[in-house]
N, C-alpha and C positions, 0 to 999 in steps of 0.2 A: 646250190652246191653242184659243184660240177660234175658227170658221170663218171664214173669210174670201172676200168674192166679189168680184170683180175685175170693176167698172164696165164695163159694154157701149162700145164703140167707135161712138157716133152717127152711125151710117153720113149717112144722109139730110142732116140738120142742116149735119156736115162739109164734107157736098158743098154745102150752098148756101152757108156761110160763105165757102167757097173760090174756088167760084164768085164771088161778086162781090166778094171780095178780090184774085183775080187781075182781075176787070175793072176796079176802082180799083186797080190795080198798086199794093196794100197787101201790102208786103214783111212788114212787120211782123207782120199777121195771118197770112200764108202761114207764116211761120218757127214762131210759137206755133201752129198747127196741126200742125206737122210737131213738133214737140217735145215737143207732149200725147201724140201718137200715137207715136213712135218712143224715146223719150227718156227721158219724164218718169217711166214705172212703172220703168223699169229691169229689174233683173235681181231683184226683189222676192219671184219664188216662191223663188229658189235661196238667197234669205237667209231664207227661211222656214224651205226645208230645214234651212240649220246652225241656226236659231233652237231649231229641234226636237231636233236632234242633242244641242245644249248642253243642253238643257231636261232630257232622257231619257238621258244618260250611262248606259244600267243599268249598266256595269261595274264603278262606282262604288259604287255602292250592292249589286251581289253579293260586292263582295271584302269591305266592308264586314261583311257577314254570314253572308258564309267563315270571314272572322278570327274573330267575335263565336261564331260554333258550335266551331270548333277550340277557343277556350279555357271554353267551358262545357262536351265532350265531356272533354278532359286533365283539367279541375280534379276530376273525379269519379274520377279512378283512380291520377294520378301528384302528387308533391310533389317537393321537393329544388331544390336551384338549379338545374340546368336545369330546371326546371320553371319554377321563379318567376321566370329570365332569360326565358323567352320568351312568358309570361303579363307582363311586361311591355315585351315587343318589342308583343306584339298590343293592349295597352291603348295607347300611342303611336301606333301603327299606324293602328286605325280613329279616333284624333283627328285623323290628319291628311289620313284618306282625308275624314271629314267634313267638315274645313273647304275642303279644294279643291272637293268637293261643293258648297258653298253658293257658293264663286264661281261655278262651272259655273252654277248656277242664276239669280246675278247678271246674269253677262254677257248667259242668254239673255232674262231679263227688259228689259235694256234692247233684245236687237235685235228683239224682239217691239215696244215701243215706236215703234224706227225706223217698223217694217212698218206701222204700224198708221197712222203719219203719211203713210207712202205713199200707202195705200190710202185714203185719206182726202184727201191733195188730190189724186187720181186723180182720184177719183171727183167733186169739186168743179168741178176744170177742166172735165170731163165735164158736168158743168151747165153751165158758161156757154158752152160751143159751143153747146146750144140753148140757151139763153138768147139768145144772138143772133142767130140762127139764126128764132128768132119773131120779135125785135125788126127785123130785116130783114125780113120778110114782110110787118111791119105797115106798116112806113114805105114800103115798094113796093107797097100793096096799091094804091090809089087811083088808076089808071090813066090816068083823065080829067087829075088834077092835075100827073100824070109829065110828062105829054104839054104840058103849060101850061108847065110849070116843072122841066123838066130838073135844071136846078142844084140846084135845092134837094134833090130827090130822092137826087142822089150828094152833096149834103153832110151828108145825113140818115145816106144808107150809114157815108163813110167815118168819121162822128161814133161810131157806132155799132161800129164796127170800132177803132177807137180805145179806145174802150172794153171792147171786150173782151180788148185785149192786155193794157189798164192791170189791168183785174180779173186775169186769169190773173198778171200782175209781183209783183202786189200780194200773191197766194195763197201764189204761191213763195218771193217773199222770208219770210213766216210760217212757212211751212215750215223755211224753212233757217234760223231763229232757234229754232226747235224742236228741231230738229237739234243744231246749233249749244248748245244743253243737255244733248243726250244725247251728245254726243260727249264732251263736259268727262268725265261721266260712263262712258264708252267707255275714256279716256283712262288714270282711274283704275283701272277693273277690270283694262287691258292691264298697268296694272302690280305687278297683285295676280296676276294668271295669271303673269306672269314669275317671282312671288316663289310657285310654289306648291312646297308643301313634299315635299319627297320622304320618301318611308320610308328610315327609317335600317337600316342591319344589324343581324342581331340578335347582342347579345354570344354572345362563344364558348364561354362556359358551357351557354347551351342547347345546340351540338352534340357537349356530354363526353355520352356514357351513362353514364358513372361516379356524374355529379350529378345522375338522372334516378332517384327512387325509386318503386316502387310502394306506395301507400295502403294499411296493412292493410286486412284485410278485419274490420269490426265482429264483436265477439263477441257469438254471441247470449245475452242475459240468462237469468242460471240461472234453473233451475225452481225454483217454491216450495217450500220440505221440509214 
């Protein structure tokens, strides 16, 4: 799984978007700051965790080649029906350890997907706080014209702050139609996990000793006369 680094929290920027969001009592900007910041990444490492979890099942793939060794160690020394009942409990066996395997591997491929859309308009929203953040600088820079024309100055702001709700609305709703794809697909795996197959019993033939024979042992070929 690939690293992943989780967007710095634009302290500075933050603060002056906020700052003159709360001095044009821009609700709207206050709440999207509060949302990028407390909200929006979520609980994204702990889904990473189970992403990994599903990813790396080894148990899976150990019993897998528990079972695969048990029937290449027995096929060199025993035959008989028990023998062959349970050389064919373990061929059924690791088919269907395999296949829950690969949903295992499904599922955590799509919530690596989620993560990744996370991490990604985290890190977007993460741009347009500065992104504003300079575009208020610029538009207050002019100090002589503040001082002329007040008004224009906070209609410059609250233009500007407007726009940066509209971008961040605009990011999230993309996201959650991204989402909104992988869920379809989330939907489907949950009902392939539901249908995972269990190991059946093995017939009762394999635990007669009666039907368990031992393999002569080769005779070694006569000497030449």
């Amino acid at each position: 799984m690939a690293t992943r680094q989780k967007a710095e929290w634009p302290e500075n920027a933050a603060n002056k978007v906020q700052q003159k969001a709360e001095e044009h009592e821009h609700k709207g900007a206050l709440d999207t700051l509060f949302m990028i910041r407390d909200l929006l990444f979520g609980n994204a490492d702990r889904m990473e965790e189970l992403a990994v979890w599903w990813g790396q099942a080894w148990y899976m793939v150990d019993s897998e080649t528990a079972i695969d060794d048990s029937r290449n160690n027995l096929a060199a020394y025993w035959q008989g029906g028990g023998y062959d009942a349970y050389n064919t409990y373990a061929i059924n066996a690791t088919k269907r350890i395999s296949r829950n395997e690969g949903v295992f591997n499904e599922i955590a491929g799509t919530m690596e997907s989620c993560i990744d859309i996370v991490y990604e308009t985290y890190g977007d929203a993460i741009a347009f706080i500065s992104e504003c953040a300079n575009q208020i600088a610029e538009a207050t820079a002019n100090f002589l014209e503040d001082l002329i024309n007040p008004f224009g100055e906070a209609a410059n702001v609250i233009r500007l702050l407007n726009g940066f709700v509209q971008n961040v609305s605009d990011l999230i709703e993309a996201s959650v139609r991204k989402m909104g794809d992988l869920r379809q697909m989330g939907v489907f795996l949950a009902r392939q996990a539901n249908d995972f197959s269990d190991v059946k019993e093995m017939a009762e033939a394999a635990g007669n000793p009666e039907l368990w024979g031992v393999k002569p042992v080769p005779k070694e070929p006569a000497a030449a006369q």
